[in-house]
Biopython code that builds the backbone (N, CA, C, O; Angstrom):
import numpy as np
from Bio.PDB.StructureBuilder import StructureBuilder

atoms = [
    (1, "UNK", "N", (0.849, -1.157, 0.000)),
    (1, "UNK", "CA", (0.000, 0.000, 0.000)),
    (1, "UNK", "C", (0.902, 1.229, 0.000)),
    (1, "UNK", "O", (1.927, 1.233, 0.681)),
    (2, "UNK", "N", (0.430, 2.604, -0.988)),
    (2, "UNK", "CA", (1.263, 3.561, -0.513)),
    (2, "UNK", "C", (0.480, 4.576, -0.354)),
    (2, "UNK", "O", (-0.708, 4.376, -0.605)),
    (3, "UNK", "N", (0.861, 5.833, 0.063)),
    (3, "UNK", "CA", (0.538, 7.077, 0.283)),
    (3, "UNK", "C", (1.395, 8.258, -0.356)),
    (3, "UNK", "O", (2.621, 8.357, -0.306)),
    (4, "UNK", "N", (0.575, 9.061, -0.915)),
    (4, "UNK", "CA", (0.870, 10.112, -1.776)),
    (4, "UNK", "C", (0.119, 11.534, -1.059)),
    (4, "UNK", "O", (-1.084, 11.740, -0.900)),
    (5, "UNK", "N", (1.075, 12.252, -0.766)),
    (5, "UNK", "CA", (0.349, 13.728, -0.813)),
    (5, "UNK", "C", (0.731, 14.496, -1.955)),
    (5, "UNK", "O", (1.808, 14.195, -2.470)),
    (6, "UNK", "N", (0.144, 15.320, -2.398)),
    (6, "UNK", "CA", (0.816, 16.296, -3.344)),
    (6, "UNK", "C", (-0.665, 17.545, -3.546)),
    (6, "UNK", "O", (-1.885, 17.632, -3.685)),
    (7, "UNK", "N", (0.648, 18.331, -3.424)),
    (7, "UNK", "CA", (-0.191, 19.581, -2.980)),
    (7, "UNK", "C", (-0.201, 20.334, -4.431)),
    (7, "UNK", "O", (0.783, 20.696, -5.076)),
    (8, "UNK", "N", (-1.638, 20.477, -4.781)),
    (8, "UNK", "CA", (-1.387, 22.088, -5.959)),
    (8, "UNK", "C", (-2.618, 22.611, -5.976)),
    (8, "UNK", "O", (-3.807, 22.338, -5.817)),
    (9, "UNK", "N", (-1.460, 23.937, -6.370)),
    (9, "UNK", "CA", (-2.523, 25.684, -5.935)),
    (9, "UNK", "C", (-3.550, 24.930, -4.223)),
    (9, "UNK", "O", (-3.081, 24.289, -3.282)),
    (10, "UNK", "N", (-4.931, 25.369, -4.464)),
    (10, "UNK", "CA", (-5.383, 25.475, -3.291)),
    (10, "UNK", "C", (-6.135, 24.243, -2.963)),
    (10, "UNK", "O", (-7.231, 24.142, -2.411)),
    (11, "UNK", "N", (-5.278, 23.255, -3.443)),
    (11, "UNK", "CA", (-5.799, 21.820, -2.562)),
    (11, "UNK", "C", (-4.721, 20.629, -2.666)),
    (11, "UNK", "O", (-3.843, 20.452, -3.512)),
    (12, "UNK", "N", (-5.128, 19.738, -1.341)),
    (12, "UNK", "CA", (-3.803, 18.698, -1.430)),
    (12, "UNK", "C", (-4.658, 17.682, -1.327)),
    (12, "UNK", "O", (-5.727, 17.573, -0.726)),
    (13, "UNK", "N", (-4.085, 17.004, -1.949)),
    (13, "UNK", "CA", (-4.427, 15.450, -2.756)),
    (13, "UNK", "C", (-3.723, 14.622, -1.673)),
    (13, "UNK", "O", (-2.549, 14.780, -1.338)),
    (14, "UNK", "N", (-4.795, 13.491, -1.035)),
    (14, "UNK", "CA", (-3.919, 12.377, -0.292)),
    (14, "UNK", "C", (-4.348, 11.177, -1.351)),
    (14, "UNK", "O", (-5.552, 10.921, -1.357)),
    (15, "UNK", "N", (-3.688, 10.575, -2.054)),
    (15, "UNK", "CA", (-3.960, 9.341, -2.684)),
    (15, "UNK", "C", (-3.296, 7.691, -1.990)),
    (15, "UNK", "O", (-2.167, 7.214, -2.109)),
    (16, "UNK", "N", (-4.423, 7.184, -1.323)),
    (16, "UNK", "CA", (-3.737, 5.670, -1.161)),
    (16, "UNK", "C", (-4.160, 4.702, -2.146)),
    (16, "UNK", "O", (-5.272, 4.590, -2.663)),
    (17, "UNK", "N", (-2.821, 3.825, -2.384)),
    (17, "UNK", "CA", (-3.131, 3.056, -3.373)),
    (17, "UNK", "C", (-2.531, 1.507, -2.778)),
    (17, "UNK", "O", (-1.504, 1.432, -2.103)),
    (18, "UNK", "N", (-3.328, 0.373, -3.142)),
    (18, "UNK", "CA", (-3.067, -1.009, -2.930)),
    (18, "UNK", "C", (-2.921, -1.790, -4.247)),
    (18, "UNK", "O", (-3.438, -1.475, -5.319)),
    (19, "UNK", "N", (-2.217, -2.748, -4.033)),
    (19, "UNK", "CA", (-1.940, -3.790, -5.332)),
    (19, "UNK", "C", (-2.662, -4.638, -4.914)),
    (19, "UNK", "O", (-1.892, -5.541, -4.587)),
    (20, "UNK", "N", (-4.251, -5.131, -4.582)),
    (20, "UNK", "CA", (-5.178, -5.842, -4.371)),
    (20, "UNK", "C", (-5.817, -6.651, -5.634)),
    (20, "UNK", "O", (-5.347, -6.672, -6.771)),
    (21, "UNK", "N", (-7.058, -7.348, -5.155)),
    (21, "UNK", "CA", (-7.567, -7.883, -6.584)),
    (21, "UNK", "C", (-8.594, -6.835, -7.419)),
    (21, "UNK", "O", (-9.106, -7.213, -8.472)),
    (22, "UNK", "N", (-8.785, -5.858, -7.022)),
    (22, "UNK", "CA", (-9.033, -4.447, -7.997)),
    (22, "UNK", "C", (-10.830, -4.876, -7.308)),
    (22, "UNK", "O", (-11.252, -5.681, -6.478)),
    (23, "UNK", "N", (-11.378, -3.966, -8.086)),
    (23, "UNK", "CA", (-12.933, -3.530, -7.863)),
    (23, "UNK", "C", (-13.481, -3.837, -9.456)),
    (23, "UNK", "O", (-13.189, -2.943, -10.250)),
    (24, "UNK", "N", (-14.102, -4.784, -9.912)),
    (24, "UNK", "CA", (-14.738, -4.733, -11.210)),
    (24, "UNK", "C", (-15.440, -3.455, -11.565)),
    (24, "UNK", "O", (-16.056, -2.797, -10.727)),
    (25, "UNK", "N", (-15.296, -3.007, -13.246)),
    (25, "UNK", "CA", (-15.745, -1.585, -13.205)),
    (25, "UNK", "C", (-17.516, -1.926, -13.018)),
    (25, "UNK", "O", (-17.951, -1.537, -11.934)),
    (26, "UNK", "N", (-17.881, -2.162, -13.344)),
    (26, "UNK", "CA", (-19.678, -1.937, -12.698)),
    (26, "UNK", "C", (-19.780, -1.851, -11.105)),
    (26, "UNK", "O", (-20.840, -1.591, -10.535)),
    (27, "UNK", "N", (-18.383, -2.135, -10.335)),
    (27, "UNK", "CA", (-18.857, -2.133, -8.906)),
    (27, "UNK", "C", (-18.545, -0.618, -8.820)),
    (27, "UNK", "O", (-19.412, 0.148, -8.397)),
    (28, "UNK", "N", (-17.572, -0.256, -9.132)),
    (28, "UNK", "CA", (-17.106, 1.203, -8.869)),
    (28, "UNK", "C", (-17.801, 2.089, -8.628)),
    (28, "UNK", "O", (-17.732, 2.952, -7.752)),
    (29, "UNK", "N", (-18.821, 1.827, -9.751)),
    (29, "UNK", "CA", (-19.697, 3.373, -9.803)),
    (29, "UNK", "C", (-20.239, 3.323, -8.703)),
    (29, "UNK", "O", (-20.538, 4.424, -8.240)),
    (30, "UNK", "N", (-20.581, 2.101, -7.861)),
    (30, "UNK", "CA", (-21.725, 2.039, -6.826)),
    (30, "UNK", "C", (-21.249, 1.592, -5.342)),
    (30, "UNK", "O", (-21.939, 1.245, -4.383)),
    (31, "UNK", "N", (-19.436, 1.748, -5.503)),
    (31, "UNK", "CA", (-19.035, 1.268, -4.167)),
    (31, "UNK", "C", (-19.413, 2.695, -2.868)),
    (31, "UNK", "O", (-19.459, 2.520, -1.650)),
    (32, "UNK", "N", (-19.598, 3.794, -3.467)),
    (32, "UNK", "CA", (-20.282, 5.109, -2.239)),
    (32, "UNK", "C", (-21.675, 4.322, -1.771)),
    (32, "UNK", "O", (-21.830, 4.279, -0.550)),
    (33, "UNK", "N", (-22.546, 3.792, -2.454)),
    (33, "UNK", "CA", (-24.242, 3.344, -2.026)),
    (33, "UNK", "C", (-23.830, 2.907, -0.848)),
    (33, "UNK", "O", (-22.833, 2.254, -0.539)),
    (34, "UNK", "N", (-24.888, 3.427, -0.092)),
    (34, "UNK", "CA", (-25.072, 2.671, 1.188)),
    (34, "UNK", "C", (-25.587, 1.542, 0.812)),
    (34, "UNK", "O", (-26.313, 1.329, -0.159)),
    (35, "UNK", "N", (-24.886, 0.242, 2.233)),
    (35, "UNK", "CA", (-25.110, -0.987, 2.262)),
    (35, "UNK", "C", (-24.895, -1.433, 0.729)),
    (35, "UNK", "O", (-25.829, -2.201, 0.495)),
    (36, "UNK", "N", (-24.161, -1.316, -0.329)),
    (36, "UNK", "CA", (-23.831, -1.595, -1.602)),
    (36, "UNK", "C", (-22.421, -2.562, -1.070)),
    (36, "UNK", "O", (-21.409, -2.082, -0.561)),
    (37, "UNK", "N", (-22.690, -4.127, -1.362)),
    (37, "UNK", "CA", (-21.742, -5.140, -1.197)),
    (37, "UNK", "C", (-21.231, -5.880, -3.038)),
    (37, "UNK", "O", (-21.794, -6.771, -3.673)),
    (38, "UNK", "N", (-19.988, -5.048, -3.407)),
    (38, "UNK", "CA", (-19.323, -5.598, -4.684)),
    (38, "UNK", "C", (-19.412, -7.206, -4.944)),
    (38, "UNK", "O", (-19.941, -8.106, -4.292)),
    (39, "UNK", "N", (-18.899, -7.199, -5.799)),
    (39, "UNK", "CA", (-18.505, -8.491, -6.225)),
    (39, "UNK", "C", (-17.693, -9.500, -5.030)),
    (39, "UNK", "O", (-18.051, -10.543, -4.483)),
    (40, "UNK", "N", (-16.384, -8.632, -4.905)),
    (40, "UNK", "CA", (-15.375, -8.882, -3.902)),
    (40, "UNK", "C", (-16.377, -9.312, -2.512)),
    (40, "UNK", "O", (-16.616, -10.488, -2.237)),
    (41, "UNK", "N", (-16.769, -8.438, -1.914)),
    (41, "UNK", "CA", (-17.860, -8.241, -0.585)),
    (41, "UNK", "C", (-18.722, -9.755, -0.694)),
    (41, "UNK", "O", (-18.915, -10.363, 0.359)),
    (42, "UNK", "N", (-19.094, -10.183, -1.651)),
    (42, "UNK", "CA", (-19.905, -11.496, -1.458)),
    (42, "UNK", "C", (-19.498, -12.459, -1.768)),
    (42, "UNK", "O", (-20.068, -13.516, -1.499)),
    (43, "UNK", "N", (-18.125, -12.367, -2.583)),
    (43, "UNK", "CA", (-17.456, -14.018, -2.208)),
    (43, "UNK", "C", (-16.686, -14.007, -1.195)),
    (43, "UNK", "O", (-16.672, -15.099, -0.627)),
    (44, "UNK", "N", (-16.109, -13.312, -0.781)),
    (44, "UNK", "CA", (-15.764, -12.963, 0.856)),
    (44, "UNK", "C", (-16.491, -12.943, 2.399)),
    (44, "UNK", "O", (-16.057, -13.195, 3.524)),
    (45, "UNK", "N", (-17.893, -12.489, 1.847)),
    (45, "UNK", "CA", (-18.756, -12.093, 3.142)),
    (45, "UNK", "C", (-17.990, -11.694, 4.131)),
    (45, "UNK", "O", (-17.853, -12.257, 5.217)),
    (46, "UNK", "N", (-17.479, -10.708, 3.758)),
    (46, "UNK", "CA", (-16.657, -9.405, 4.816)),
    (46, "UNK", "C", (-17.284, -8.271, 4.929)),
    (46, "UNK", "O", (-16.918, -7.452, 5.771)),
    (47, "UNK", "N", (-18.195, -8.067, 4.208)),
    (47, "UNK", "CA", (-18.809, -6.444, 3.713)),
    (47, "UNK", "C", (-19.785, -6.137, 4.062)),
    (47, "UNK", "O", (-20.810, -6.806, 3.924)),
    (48, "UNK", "N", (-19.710, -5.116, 4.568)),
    (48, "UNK", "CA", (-21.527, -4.755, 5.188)),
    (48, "UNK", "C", (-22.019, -3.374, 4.471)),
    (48, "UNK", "O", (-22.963, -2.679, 4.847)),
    (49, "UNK", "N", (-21.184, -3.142, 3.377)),
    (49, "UNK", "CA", (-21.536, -1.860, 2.193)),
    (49, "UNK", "C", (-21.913, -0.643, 2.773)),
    (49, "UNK", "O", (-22.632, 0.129, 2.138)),
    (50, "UNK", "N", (-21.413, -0.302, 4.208)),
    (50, "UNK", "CA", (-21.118, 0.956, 4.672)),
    (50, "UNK", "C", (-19.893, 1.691, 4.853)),
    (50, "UNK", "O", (-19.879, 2.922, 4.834)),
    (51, "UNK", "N", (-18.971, 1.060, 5.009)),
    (51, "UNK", "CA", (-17.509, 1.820, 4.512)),
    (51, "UNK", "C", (-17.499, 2.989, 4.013)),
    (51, "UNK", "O", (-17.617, 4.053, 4.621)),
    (52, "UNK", "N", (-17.355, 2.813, 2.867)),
    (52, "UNK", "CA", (-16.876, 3.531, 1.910)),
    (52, "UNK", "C", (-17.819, 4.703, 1.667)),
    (52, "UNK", "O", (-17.456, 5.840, 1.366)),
    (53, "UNK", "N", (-19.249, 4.232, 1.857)),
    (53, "UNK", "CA", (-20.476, 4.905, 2.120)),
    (53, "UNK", "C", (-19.918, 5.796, 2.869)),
    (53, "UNK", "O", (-19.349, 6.693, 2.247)),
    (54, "UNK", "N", (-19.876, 5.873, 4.474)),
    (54, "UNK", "CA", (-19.739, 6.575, 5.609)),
    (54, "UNK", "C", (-18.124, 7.272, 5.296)),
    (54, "UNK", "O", (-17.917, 8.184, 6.097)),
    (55, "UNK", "N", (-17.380, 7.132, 4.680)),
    (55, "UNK", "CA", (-16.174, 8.026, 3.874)),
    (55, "UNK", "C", (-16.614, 8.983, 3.129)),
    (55, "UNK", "O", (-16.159, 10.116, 2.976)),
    (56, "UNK", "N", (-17.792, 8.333, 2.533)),
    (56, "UNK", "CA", (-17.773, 10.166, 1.082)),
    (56, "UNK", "C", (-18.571, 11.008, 2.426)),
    (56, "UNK", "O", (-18.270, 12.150, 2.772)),
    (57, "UNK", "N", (-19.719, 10.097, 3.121)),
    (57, "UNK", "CA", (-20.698, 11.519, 3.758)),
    (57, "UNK", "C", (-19.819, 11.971, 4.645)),
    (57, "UNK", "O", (-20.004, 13.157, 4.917)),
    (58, "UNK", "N", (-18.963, 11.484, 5.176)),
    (58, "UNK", "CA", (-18.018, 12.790, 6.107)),
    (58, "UNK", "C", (-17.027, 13.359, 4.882)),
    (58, "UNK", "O", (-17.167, 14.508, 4.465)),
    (59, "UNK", "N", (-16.448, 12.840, 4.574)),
    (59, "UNK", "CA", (-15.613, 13.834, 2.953)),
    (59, "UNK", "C", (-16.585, 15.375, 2.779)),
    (59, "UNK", "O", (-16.472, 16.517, 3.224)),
    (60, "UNK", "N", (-17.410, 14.770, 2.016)),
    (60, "UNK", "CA", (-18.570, 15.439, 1.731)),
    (60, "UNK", "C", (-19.280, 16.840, 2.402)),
    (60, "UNK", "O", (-19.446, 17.989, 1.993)),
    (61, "UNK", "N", (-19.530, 16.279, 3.366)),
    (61, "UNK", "CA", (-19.869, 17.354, 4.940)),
    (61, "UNK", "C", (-18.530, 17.794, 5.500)),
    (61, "UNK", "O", (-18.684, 18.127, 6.675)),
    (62, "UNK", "N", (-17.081, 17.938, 5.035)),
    (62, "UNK", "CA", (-16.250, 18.537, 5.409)),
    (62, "UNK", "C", (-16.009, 19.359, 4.303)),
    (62, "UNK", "O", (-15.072, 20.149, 4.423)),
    (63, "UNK", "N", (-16.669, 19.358, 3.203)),
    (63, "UNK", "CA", (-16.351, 20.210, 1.871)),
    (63, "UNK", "C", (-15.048, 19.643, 0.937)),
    (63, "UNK", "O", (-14.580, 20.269, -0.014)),
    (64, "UNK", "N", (-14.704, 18.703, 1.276)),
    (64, "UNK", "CA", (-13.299, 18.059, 0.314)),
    (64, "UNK", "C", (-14.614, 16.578, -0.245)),
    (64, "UNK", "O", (-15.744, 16.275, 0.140)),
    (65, "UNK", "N", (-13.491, 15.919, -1.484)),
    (65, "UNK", "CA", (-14.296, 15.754, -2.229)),
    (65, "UNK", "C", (-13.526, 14.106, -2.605)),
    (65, "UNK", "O", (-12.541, 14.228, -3.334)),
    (66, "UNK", "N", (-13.809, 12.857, -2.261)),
    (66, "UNK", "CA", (-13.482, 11.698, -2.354)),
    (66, "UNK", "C", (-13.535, 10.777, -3.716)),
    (66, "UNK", "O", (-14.651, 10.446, -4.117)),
    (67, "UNK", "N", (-12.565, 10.424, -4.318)),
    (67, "UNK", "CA", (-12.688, 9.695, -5.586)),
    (67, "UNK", "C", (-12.027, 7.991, -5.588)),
    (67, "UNK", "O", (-11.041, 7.694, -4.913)),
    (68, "UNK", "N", (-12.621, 7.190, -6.290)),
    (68, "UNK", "CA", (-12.038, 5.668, -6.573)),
    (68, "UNK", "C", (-11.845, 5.430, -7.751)),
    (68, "UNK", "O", (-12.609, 5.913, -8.587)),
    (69, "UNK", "N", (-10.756, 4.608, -8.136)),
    (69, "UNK", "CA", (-10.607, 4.032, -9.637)),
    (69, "UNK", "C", (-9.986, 2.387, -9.242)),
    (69, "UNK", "O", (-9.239, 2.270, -8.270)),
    (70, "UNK", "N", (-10.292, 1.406, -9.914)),
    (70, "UNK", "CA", (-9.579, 0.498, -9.830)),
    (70, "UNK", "C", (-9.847, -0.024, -11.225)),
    (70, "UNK", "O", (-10.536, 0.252, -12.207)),
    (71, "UNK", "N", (-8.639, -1.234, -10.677)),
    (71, "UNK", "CA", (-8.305, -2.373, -11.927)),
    (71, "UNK", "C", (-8.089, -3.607, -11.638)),
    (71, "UNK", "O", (-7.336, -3.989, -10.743)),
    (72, "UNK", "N", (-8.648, -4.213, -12.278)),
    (72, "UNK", "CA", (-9.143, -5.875, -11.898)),
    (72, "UNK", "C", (-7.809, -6.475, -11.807)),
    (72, "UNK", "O", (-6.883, -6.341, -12.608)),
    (73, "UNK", "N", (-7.837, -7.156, -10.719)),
    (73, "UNK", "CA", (-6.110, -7.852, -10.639)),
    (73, "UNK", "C", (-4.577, -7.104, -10.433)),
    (73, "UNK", "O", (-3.434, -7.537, -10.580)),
    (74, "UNK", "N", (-5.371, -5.149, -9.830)),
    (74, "UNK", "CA", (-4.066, -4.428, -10.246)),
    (74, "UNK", "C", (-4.228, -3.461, -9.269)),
    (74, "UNK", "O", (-3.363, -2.674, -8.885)),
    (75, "UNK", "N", (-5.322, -3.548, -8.900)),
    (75, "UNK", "CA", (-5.548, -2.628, -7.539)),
    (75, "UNK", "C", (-6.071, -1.871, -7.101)),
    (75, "UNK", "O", (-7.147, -2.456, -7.226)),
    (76, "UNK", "N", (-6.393, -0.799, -6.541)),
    (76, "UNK", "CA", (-7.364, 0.867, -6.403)),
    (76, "UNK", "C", (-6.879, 1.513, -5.512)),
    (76, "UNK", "O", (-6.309, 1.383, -4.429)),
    (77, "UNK", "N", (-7.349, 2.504, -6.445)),
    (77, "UNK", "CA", (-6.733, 4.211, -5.418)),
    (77, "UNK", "C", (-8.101, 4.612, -5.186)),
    (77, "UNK", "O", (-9.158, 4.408, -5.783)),
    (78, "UNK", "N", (-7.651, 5.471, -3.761)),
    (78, "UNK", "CA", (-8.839, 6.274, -3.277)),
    (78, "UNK", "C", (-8.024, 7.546, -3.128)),
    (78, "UNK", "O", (-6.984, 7.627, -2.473)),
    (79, "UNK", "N", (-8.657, 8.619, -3.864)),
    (79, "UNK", "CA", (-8.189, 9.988, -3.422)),
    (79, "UNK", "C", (-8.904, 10.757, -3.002)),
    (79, "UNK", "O", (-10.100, 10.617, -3.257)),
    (80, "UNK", "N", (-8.470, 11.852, -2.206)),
    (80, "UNK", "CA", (-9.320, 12.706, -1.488)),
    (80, "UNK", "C", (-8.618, 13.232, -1.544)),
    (80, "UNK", "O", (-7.483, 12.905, -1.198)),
    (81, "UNK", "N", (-9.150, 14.990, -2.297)),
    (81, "UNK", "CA", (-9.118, 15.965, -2.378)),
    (81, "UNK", "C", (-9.343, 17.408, -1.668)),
    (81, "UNK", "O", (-10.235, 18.163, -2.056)),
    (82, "UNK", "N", (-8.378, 17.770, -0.488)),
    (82, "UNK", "CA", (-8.952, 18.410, 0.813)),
    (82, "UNK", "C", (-8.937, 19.762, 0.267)),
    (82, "UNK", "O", (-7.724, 19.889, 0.102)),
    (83, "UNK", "N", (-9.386, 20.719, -0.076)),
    (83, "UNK", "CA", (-9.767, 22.105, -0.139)),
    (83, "UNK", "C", (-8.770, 22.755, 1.015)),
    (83, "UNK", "O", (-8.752, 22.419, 2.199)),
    (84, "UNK", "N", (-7.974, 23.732, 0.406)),
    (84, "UNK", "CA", (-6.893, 24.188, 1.382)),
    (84, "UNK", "C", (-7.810, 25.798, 1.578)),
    (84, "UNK", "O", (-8.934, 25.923, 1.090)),
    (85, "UNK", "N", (-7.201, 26.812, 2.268)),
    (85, "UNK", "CA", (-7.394, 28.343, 2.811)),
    (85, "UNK", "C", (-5.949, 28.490, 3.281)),
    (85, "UNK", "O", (-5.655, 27.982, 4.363)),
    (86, "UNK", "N", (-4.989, 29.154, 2.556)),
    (86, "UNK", "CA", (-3.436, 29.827, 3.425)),
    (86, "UNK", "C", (-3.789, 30.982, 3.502)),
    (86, "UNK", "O", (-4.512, 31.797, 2.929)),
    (87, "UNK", "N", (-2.696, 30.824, 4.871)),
    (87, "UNK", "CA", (-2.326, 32.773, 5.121)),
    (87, "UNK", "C", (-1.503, 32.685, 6.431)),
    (87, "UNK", "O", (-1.060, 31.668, 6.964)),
    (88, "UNK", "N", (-1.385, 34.113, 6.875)),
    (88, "UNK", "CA", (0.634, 33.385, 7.670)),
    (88, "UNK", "C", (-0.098, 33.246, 8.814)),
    (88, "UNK", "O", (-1.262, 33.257, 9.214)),
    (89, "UNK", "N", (1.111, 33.102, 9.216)),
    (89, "UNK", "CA", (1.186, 33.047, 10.883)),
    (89, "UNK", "C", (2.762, 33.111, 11.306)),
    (89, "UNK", "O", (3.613, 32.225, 11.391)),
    (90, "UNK", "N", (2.801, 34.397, 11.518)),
    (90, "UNK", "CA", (4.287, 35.001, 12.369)),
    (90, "UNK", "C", (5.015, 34.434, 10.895)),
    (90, "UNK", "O", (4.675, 35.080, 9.903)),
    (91, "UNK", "N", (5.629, 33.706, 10.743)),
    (91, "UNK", "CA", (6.908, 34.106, 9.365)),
    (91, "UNK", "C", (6.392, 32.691, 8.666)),
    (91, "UNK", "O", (6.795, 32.584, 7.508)),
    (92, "UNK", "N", (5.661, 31.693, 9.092)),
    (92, "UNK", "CA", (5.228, 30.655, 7.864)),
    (92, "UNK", "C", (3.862, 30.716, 7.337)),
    (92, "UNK", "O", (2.939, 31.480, 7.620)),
    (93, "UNK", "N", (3.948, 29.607, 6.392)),
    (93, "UNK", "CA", (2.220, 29.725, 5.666)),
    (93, "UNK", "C", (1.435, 28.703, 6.745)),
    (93, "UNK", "O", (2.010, 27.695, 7.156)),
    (94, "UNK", "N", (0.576, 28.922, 7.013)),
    (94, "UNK", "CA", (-0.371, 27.398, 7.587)),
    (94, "UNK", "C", (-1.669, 27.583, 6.455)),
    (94, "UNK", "O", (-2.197, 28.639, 6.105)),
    (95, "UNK", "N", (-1.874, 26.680, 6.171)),
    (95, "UNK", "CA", (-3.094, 25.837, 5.443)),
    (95, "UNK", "C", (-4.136, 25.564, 6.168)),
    (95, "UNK", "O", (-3.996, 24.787, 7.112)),
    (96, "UNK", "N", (-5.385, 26.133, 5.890)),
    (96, "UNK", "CA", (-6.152, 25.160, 6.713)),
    (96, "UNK", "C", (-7.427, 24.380, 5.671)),
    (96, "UNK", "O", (-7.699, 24.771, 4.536)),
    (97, "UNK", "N", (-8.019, 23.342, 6.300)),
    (97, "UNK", "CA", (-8.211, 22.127, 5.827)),
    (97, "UNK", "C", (-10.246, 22.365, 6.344)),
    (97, "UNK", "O", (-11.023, 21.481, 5.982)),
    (98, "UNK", "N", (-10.636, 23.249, 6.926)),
    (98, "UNK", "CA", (-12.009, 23.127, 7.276)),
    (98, "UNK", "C", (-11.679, 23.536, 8.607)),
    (98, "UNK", "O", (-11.251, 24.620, 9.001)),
    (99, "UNK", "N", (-11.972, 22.395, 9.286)),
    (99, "UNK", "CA", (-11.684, 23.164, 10.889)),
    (99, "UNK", "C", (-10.155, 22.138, 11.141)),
    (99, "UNK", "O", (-9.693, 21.842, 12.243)),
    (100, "UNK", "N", (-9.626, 21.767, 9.886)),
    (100, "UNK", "CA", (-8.288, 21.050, 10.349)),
    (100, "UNK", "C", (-7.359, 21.763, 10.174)),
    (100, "UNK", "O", (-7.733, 22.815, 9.655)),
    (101, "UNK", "N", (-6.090, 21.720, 10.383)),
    (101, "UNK", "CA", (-4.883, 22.711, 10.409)),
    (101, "UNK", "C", (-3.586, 21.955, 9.622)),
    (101, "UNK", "O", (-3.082, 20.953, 10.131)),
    (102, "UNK", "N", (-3.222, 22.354, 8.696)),
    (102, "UNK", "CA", (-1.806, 22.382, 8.323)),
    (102, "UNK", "C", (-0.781, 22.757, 8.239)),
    (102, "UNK", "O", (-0.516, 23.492, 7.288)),
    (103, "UNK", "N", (0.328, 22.380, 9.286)),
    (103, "UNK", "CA", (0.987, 23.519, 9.228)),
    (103, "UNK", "C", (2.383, 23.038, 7.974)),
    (103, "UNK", "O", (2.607, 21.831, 7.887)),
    (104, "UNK", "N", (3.046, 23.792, 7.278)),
    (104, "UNK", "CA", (3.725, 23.850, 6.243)),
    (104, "UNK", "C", (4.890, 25.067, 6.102)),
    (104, "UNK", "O", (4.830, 26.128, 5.480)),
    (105, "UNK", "N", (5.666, 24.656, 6.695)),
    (105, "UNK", "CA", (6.856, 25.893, 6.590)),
    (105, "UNK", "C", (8.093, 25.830, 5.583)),
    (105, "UNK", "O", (9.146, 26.465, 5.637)),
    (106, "UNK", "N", (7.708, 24.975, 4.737)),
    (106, "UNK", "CA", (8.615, 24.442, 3.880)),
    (106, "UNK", "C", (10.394, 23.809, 4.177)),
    (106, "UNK", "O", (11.198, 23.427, 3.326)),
    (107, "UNK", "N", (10.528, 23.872, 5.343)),
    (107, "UNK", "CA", (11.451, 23.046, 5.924)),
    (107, "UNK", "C", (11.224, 21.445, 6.039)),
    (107, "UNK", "O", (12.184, 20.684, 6.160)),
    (108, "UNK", "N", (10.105, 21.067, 6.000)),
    (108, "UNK", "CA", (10.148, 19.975, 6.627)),
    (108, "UNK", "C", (9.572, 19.156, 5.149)),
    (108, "UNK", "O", (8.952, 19.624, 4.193)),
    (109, "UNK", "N", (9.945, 18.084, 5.353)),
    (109, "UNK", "CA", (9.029, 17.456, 3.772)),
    (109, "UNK", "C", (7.351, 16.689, 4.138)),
    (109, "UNK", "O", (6.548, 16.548, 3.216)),
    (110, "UNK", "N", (7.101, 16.369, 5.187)),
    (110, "UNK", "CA", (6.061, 16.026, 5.558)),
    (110, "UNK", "C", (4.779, 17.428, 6.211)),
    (110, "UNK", "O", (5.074, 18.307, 7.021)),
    (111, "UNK", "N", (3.721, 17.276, 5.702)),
    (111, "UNK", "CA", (3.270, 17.573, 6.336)),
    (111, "UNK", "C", (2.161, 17.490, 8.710)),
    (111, "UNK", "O", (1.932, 16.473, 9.365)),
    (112, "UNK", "N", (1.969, 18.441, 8.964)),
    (112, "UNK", "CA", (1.695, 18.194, 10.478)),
    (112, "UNK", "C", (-0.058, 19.045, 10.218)),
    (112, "UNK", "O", (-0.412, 20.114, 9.722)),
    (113, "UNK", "N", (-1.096, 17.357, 11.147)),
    (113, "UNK", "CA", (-1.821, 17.765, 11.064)),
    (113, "UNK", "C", (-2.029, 18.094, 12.440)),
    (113, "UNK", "O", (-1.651, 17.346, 13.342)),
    (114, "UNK", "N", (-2.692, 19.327, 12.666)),
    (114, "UNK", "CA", (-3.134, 19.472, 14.229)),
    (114, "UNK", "C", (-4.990, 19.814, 13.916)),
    (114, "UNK", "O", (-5.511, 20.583, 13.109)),
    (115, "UNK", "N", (-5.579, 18.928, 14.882)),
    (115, "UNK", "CA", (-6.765, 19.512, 14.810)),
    (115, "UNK", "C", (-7.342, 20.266, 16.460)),
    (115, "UNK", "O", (-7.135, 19.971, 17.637)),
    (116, "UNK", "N", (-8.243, 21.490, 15.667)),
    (116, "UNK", "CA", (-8.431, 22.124, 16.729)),
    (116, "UNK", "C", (-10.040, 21.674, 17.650)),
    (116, "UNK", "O", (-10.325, 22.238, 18.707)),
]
sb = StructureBuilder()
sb.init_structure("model")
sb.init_model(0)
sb.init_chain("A")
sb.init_seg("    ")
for serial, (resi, resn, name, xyz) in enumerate(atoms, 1):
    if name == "N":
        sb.init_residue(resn, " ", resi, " ")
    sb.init_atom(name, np.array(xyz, "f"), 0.0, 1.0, " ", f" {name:<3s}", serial, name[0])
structure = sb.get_structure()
C-alpha cells in the first residue's frame, strides 16, 4: 500500500493506493451506495456496504471531495481531495483544511496535522 500527498494551488491530494484484486468496473460506480456489497464483498462475506459509504458523507460534509478508480487484478486508489485556505502566521504559511490545520513551513518534507 502507498501514500501520496501532493499539494497544488489550493488543494492537497492524499492518494492511497493497494496492489489488491481491484474492484470490477460496474462495482465502482456504486461502491459510495449505502449498504452496496461488490462483487469482492460477497465471495468474501466481509462487507456490510457501509464503509466507503460513511467516507464520502463525512468527505462530503467537510467540503473536500473523495474519488475511486480500480483495476481488476491491479488494484485501487482512493483519493481525497482536501480544499486548502493559506495565510501566515508570524513568518510561515499554515493551510487550513475546514476546521483542520496544516501547518507547512517548507522546511520539513512532511506535512503536520493538528486539529483544533
Amino acid at each position: 500500500m502507498t501514500f501520496n500527498i501532493i499539494e497544488k494551488e489550493s488543494e492537497i491530494f492524499l492518494r492511497i493506493t493497494d496492489q489488491g484484486s481491484g474492484i470490477v468496473p460496474h462495482d465502482v460506480k456504486r461502491v459510495f451506495d449505502p449498504f452496496f456489497t461488490g462483487e469482492n464483498g460477497r465471495v468474501k462475506q466481509e462487507s456490510t456496504g457501509m464503509g466507503l459509504y460513511l467516507v464520502k458523507e463525512i468527505v462530503n460534509r467537510l467540503g473536500h471531495v473523495v474519488t475511486i478508480q480500480s483495476t481488476v487484478s491491479e488494484g485501487t486508489t482512493v483519493e481525497f481531495s482536501l480544499r486548502q485556505i493559506p495565510y501566515m502566521k508570524g513568518d510561515r504559511i499554515v493551510r487550513v483544511l475546514n476546521d483542520y490545520v496544516i501547518n507547512f513551513d517548507g522546511s520539513l518534507p512532511l506535512y503536520s496535522l493538528y486539529l483544533r
